[in-house]
C-alpha positions as CSV (number, residue, x, y, z in Angstrom):
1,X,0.0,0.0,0.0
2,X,1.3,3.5,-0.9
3,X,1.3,5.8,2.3
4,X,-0.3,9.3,0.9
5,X,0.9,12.2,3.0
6,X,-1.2,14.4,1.5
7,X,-4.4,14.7,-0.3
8,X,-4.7,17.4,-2.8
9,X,-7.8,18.8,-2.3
10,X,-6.8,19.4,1.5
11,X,-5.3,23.0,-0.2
12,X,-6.2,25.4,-2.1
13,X,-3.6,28.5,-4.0
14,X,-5.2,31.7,-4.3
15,X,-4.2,35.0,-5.6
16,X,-3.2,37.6,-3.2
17,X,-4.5,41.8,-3.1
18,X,-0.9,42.4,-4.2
19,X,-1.1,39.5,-7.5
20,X,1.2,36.6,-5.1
21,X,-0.1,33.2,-4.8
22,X,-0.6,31.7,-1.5
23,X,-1.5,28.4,-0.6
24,X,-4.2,27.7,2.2
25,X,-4.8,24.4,4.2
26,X,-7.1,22.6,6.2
27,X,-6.2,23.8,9.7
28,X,-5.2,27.4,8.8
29,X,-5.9,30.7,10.3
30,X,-7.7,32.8,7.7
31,X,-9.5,36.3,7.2
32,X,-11.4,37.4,3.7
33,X,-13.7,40.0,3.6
34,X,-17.5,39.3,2.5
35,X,-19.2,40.8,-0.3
36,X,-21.4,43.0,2.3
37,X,-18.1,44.3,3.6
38,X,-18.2,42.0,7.0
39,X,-14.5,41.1,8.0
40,X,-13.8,37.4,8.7
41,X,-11.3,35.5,10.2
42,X,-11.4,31.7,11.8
43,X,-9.5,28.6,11.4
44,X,-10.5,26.4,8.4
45,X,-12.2,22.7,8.7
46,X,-12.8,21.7,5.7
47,X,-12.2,23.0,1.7
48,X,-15.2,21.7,-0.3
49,X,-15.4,21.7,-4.6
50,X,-13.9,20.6,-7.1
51,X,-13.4,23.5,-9.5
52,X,-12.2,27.1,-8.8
53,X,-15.5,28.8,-8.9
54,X,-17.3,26.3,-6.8
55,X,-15.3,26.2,-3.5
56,X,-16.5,26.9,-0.2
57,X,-14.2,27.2,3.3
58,X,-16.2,25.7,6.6
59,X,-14.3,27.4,9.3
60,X,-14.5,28.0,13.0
61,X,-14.8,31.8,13.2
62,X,-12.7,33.4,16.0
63,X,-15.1,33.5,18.6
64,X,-15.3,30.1,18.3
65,X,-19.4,29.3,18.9
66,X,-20.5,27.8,15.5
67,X,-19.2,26.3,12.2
68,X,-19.5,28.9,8.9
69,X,-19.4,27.5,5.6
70,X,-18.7,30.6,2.7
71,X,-18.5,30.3,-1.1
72,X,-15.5,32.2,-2.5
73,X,-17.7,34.4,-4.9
74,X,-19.1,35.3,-1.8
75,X,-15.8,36.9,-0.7
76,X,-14.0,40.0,-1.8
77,X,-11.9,39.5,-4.5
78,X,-8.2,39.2,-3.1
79,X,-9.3,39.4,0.6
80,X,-8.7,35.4,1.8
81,X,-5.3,35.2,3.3
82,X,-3.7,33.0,5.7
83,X,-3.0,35.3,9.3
84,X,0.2,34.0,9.8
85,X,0.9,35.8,13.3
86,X,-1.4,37.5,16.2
87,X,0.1,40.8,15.2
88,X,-1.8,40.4,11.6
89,X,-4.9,39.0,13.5
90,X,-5.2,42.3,15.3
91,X,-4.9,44.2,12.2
92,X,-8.0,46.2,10.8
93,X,-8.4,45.8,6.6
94,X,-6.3,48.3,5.0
């Protein structure tokens, strides 16, 4: 049997505010802001889809009292990073 490390669909790469790619994982601290303008931020469960325009991020938002599940044409366009640090957690959107 062949051990698999990693399953591909456990990531995703997405295209950064300033045109860099950056890949985001299951498990990651995130922030994107919504189409309505709401700010976001949480640590990811679970990447759904299987094509570009059809994924959605289940993630534990910050206050940590319920599961969110949002479709990435319902976010921003270059708004989902990774918050890599508590420094960039505390940060307001520029």
């Amino acid at each position: 049997m062949v051990e698999i490390m990693k399953v591909p669909y456990e990531s995703i790469e997405v295209k950064t505010s300033t045109d860099e790619l950056q890949t985001i994982s299951e498990g990651d601290r995130i922030r994107f802001i919504t189409e309505n303008g709401e700010l976001k931020k949480g640590n990811i469960t679970k990447l759904k889809g299987t094509k570009p325009e059809k994924v959605e991020i289940e993630f534990i938002p910050s206050d940590g009292k319920h599961k969110e599940t949002w479709s990435v044409v319902e976010m921003q366009e270059g708004s989902l990073r990774l918050i890599e640090d508590d420094s960039e957690d505390d940060k307001e959107e520029e």
